[in-house]
C-alpha positions in Angstrom: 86.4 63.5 105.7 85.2 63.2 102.1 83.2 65.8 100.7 81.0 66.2 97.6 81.2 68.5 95.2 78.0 70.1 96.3 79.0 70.7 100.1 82.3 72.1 98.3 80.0 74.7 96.6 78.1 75.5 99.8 81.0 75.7 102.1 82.6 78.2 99.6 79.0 80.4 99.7 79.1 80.3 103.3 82.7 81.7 103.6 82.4 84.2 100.6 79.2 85.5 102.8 81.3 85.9 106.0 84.4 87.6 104.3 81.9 90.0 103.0 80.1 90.3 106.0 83.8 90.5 108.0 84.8 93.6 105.1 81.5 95.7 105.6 81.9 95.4 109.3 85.7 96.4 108.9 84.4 99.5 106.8 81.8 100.4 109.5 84.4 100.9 112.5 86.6 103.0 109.5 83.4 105.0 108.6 82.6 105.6 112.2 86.2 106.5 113.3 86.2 109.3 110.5 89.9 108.9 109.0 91.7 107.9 112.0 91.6 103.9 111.5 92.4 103.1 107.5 90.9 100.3 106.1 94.9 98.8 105.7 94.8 98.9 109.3 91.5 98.2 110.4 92.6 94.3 108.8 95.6 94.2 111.5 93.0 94.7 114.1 92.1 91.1 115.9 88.9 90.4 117.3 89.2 92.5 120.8 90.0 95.5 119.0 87.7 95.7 116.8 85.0 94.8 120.0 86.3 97.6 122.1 85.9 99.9 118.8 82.4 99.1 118.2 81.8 99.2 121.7 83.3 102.4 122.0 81.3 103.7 118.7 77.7 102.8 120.5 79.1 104.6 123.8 79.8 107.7 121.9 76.6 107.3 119.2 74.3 107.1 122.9 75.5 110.0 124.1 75.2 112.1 121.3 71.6 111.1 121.2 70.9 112.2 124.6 72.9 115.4 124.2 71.2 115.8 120.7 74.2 116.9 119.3 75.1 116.3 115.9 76.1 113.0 115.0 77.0 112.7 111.4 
């Protein structure tokens, strides 16, 4: 497969956008988890992890709404 410069450019755009989408989603889960994941270590995680984290965050952010305790 041959590609032209152009769909070069536009592939590289597309990735760029995804690693920077992939980095503020990283930085969410460290946010969220208040100190005790690093952003070093929130890299290591693979894709489960980090589901069961963010899955674990929205558990945790429902309940405080219902309890109306304070959440941030």
């Amino acid at each position: 497969m041959t590609w032209t410069v152009p769909e070069i450019l536009r592939e590289v755009k597309v990735l760029e956008e995804e690693s920077k989408q992939f980095k503020f989603e990283l930085s969410k889960l460290c946010w969220h988890m208040r100190g005790s994941l690093g952003y070093d270590e929130a890299y290591y995680l693979g894709y489960d992890e980090r589901e069961i984290i963010s899955k674990l965050i929205e558990e945790n952010f429902e309940i405080t709404k219902k309890t109306q305790m304070p959440y941030f």
